[in-house]
C-alpha positions as CSV (number, residue, x, y, z in Angstrom):
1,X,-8.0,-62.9,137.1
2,X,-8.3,-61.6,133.5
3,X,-7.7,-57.8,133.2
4,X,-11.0,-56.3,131.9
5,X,-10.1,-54.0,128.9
6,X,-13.4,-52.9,129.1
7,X,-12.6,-51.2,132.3
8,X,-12.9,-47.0,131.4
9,X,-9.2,-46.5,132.4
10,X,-8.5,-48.5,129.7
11,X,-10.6,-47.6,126.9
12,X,-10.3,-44.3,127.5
13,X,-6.6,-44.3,128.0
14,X,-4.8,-41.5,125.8
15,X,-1.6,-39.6,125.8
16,X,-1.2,-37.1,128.5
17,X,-3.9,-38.4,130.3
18,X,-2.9,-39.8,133.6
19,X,-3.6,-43.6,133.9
20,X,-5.1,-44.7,136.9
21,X,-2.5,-47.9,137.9
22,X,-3.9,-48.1,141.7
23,X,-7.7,-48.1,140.6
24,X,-7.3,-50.7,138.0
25,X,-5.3,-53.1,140.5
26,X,-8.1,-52.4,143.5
27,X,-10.7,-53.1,140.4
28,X,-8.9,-56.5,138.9
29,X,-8.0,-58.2,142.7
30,X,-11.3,-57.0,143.6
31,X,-13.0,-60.7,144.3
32,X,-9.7,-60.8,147.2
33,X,-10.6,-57.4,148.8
34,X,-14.3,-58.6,149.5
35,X,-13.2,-61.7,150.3
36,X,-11.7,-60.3,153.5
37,X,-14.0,-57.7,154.6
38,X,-17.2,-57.9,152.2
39,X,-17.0,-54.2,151.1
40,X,-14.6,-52.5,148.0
41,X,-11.4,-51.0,149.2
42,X,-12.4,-47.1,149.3
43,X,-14.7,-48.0,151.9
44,X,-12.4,-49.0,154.2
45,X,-10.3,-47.0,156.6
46,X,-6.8,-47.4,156.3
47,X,-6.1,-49.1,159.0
48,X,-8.5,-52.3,157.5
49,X,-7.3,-51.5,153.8
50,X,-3.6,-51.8,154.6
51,X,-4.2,-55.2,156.4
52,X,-6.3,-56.6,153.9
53,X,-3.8,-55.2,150.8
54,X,-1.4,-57.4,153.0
55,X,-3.1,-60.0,153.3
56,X,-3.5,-60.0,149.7
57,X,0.4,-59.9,148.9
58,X,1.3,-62.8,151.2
59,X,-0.9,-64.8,148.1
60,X,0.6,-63.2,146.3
61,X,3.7,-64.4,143.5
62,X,5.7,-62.7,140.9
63,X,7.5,-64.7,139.0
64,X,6.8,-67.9,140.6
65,X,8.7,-66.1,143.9
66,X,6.3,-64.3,147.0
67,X,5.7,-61.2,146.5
68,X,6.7,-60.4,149.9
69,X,10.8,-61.6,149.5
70,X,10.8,-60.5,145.7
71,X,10.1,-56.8,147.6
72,X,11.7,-57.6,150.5
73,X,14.5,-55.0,150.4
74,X,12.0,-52.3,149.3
75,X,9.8,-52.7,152.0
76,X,12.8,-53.0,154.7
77,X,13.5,-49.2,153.1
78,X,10.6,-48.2,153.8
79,X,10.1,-49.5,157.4
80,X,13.3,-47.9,158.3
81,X,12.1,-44.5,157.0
82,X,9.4,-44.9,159.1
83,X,6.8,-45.2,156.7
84,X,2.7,-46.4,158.1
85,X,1.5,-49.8,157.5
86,X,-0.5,-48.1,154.9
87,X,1.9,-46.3,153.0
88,X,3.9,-49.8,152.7
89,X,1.1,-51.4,151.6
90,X,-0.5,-48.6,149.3
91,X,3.2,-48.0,147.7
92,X,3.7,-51.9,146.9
93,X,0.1,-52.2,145.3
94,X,1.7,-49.2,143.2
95,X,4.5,-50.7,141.9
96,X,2.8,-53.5,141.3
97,X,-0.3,-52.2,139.2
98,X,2.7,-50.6,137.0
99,X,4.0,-53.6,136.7
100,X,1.0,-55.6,135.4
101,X,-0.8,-52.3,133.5
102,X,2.3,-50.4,131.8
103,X,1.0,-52.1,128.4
104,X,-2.1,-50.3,128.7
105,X,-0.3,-46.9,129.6
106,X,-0.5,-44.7,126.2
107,X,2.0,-41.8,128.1
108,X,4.8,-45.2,128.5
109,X,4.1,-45.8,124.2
110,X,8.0,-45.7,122.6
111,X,8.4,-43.6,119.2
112,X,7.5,-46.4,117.5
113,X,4.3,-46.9,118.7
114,X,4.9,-50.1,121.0
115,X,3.7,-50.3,124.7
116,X,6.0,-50.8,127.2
117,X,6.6,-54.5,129.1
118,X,8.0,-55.4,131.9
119,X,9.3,-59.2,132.9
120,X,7.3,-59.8,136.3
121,X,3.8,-62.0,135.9
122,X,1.7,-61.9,139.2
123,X,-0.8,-64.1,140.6
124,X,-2.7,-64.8,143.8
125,X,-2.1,-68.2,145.3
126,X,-5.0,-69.4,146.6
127,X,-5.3,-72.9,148.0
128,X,-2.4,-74.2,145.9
129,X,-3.8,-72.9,142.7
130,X,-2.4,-69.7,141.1
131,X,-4.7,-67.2,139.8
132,X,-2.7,-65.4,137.4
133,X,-3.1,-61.5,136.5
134,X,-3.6,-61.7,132.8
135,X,-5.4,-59.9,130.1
136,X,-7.4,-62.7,127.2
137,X,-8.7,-60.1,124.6
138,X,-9.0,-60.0,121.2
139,X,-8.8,-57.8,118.3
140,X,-11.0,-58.3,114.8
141,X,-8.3,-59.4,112.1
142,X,-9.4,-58.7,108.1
143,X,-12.3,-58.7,106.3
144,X,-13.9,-61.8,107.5
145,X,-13.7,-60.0,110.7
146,X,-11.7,-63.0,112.7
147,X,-11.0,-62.5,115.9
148,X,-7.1,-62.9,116.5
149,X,-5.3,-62.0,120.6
150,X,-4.6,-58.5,120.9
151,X,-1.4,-57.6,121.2
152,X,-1.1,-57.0,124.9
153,X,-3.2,-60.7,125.3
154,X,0.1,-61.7,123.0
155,X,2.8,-60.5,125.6
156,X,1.0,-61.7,129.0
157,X,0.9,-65.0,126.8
158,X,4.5,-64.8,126.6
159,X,4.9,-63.7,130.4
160,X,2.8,-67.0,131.1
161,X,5.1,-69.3,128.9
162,X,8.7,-67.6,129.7
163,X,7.3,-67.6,133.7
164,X,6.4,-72.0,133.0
165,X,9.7,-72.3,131.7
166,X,11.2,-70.5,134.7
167,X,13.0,-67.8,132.6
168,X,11.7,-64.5,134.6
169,X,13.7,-63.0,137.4
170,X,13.4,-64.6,140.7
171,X,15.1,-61.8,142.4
172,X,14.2,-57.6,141.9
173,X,16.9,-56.0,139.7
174,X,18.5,-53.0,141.6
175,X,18.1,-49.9,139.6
């Protein structure tokens, strides 16, 4: 699934303008959410939107690991406070879209101008081929107007190669 930098939350991404993580992941793993019930997530009620988001994640991998047991002591957190089917769900599809859209986030930018990474590649597994979350665009280099990848193309390029040679975590750092 390539991320569409088209997609208004992203061109029009600034500082101090909140970025729209959950709407960007419904928007990108769209083709999966009609898959299961023919209609775009905000249509559904939660009860139907929490089971297909779930049935989503268990295609999904980080890392080359399910989704599901890279999470796994997360979501056993939140079963034990008590938290709805939907709230699980709703909250993992969170983390996740920060995971996979923090480069695009101008508020996450360092002093120095550089978009923030993270070290977790996702992709929907889907029979036995993996459908990686990446983003393929390009940005015009010199006069000659050449197009070269854009820099965040660059890092989910990176992801892809360092995931292939199996140097990403297999296992969610505790913070």
């Amino acid at each position: 699934m390539i991320i569409n930098v088209e997609n208004p939350i992203i061109s029009y991404a600034d500082k101090g303008k909140p970025f729209q993580y959950e709407k960007l992941f419904y928007a990108t793993i769209e083709p999966y959410i009609l898959e299961f019930k023919n209609c775009r997530l905000d249509k559904l009620t939660e009860e139907d939107a929490a089971r297909c988001l779930a049935r989503i994640f268990k295609k999904m991998e980080v890392n080359g690991v399910p989704v599901l047991d890279f999470f796994k002591a997360d979501l056993d957190k939140m079963k034990e406070q008590g938290q709805s089917q939907y709230e699980i769900t709703t909250k993992l599809a969170s983390d996740i879209a920060h995971d996979i859209f923090c480069c695009f986030d101008k508020n996450l930018y360092d002093e120095n101008g550089e978009f923030a990474v993270c070290d977790r590649i996702y992709c929907v597994v889907k029979d036995g081929v993996k459908d990686f979350i990446y983003c393929d665009s390009t940005v015009k280099e010199g006069k000659l107007a050449r197009k070269k990848p854009s820099p965040e193309a660059e890092y989910f390029a990176e992801l892809m190669k360092f995931n292939a040679m199996g140097k990403l975590p297999k296992a969610k750092d505790k913070y």
